[in-house]
N, C-alpha and C positions, 0 to 999 in steps of 0.2 A: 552528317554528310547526306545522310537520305535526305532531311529536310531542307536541307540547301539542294539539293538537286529537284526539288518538289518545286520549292520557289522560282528558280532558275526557267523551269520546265512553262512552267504557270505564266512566268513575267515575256517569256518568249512568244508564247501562244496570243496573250495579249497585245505582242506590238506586231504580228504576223496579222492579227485583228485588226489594227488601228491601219496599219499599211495596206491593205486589202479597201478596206472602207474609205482612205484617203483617194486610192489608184480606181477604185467603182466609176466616179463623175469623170474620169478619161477616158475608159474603156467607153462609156455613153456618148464623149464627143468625137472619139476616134469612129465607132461603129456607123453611130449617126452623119457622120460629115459625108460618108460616100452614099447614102440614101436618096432615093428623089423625095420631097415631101408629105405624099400620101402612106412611105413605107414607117416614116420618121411618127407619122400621128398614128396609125394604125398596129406598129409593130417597134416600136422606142426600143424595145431590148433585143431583139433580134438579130442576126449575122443582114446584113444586106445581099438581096436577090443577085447582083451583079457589083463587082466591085468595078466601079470607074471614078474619070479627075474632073467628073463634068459642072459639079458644082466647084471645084478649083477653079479651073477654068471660067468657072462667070464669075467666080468672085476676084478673080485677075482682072477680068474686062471689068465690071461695074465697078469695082471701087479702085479702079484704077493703084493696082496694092503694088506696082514698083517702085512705082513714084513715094506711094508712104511710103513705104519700106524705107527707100533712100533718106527719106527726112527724116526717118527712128535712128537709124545708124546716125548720121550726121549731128541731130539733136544728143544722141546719147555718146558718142565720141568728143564733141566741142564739151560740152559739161563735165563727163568723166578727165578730161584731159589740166582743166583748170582746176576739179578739184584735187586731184595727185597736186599739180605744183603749189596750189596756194596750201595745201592741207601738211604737204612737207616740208615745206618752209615754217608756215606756222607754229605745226609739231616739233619741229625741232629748236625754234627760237623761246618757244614755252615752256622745254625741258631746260632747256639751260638758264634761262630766266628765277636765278632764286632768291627772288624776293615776294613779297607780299602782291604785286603787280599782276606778277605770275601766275598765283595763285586763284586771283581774284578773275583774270581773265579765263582761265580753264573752268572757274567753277560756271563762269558767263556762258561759253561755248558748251557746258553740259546742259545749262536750263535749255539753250536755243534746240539741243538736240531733240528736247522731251517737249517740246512746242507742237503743238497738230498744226497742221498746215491750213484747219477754214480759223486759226485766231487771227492768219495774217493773210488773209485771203485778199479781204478788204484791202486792205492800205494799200495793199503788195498792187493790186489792181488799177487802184488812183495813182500811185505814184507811177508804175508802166505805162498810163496811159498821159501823165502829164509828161514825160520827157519823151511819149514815142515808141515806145520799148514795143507795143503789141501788132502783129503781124510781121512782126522779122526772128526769124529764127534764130539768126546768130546772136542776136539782143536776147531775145529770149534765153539761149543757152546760158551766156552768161550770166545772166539775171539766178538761171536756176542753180548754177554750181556755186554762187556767191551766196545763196543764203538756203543751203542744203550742203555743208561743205562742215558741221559741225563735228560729225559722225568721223570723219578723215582726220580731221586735225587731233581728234582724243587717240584713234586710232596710232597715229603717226606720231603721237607726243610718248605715248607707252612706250612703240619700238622705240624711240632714241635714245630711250632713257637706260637702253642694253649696251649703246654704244658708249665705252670710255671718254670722258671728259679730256685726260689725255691726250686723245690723241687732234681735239681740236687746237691743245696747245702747241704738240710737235707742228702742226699745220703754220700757225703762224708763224712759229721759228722756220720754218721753211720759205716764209714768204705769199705762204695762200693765205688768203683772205677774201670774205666775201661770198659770190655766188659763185665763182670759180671754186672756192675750196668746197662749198655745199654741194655741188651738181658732182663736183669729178673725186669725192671722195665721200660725201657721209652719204648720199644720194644712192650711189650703186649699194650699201651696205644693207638700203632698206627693203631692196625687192621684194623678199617673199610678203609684206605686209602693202608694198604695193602693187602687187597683184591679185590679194585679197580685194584692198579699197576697190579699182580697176574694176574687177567680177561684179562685185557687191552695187558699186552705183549705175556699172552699166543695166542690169538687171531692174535697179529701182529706174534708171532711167527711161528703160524702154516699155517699164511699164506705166508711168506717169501720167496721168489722167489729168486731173485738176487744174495741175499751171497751163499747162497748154490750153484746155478748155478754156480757160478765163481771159488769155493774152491772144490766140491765135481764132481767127474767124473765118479766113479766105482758105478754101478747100484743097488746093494746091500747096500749103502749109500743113496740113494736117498729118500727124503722128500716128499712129498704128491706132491708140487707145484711143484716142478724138476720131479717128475711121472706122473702129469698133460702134463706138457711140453711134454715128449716123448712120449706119448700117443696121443698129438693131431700130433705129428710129424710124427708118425706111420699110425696113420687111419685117417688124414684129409680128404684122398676121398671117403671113402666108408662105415665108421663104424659114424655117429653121435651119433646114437642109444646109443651105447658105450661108444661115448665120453662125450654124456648127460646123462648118469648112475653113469660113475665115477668121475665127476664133482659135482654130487648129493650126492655122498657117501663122496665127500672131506667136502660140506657142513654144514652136516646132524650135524654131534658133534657140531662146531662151534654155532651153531644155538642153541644148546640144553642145551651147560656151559654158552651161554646169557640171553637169557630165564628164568636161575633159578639164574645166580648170577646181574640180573639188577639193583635189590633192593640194592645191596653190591656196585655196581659200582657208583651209582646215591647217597648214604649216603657218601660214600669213598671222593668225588667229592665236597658235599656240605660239608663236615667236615674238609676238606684241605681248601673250599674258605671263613669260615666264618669269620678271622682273616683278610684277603685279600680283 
């Protein structure tokens, strides 16, 4: 007992360590973001002299951050939204799929998920730019939920696999069929794993760098993380202050839809792996 309470003591101390050292690089951009620049080079660790939103406020007006703002939301809603439907429809036509077809496709939708995104950077780029696809957002959206939508559909193929076969037979004896019997009966069953998926790609979504950067050019288009990018391209010499303001405000949301939806993502999680 002593040495289990040794270890106990020991493995606590250690993650009390690692979480401390994780939370360090916030406390620097929280501290830092309300500094004027000469306090940020001259005193990095320090409480600041007067606490004000004045570099908020220019990083409102310069980068114009309502405007992104609105296109993260809107990019990261359109996307999150088509991948739930095609990711449950998918998953559930994969679970019930028992044949070799089946199988062979889920194993297809796992490689895609374990793909990095510069092996299909390229094509993804030429093929966007021969049909059009780059500078419109809602093209864009769709482009990105259609082939980042791997992760949803393994996701979504586990849960169904908890719901009775059963009962899609009662269904048909009933007369449902189709998308009607999918949306008004297996659909509702799936929530807490679609509110997982939901958190989980809104999150990647708003943080998304890459595709955007490659398809979107006009600055009235641009994303929180393509706004991040120009902003440090702009004031790398002389504005940190600035640049650890609007890095805090890209933050700030993210932080605050995890915080209340953790409970949904950790139930979502263990209710997809209890079959598995």
């Amino acid at each position: 007992m002593k040495k289990e309470r040794k270890v106990n003591m020991i493995l606590a101390i250690v993650l009390w360590l690692i979480c401390i050292a994780m939370f360090l690089p916030m406390v620097f951009v929280i501290i830092n973001s309300f500094k004027t620049f000469g306090q940020v080079v001259m005193e990095p660790l320090a409480l600041p002299e007067e606490w004000n939103l004045d570099n908020f406020k220019e990083v409102m007006k310069t980068g114009n951050y309502l405007k992104v703002f609105g296109n993260t939301i809107y990019f990261a809603v359109v996307s999150g939204v088509i991948v739930i439907a095609l990711g449950a429809m998918a998953g559930y036509k994969l679970d019930r799929m028992n044949n070799r077809i089946g199988e062979i496709t889920s194993i297809v939708f796992m490689i895609a998920m374990m793909l990095p995104f510069p092996v299909i950077m390229i094509p993804l780029a030429v093929v966007a730019s021969e049909l059009h696809i780059s500078n419109n957002l809602t093209l864009v959206s769709v482009l990105n939920a259609g082939f980042s939508c791997s992760l949803a559909v393994i996701m979504y193929k586990q849960a169904v696999s908890s719901i009775p076969k059963e009962l899609d037979e009662c269904a048909c004896m009933d007369g449902a069929s189709g998308y009607r019997f999918f949306f008004r009966i297996i659909f509702p069953l799936l929530k807490p794993i679609t509110g997982t998926v939901a958190v989980l790609y809104f999150i990647r979504y708003w943080n998304d760098l890459m595709l955007p950067m490659i398809l979107i050019s006009k600055k009235e288009l641009y994303t929180i993380p393509l706004s991040q990018l120009s902003f440090y391209n702009q004031f790398t010499q002389n504005r940190w202050n600035l640049l650890l303001a609007s890095g805090l405000m890209a933050i700030i949301p993210v932080v605050i839809i995890y915080l209340f939806a953790q409970r949904t993502i950790i139930s979502g999680v263990a209710a997809g792996a209890v079959k598995g």
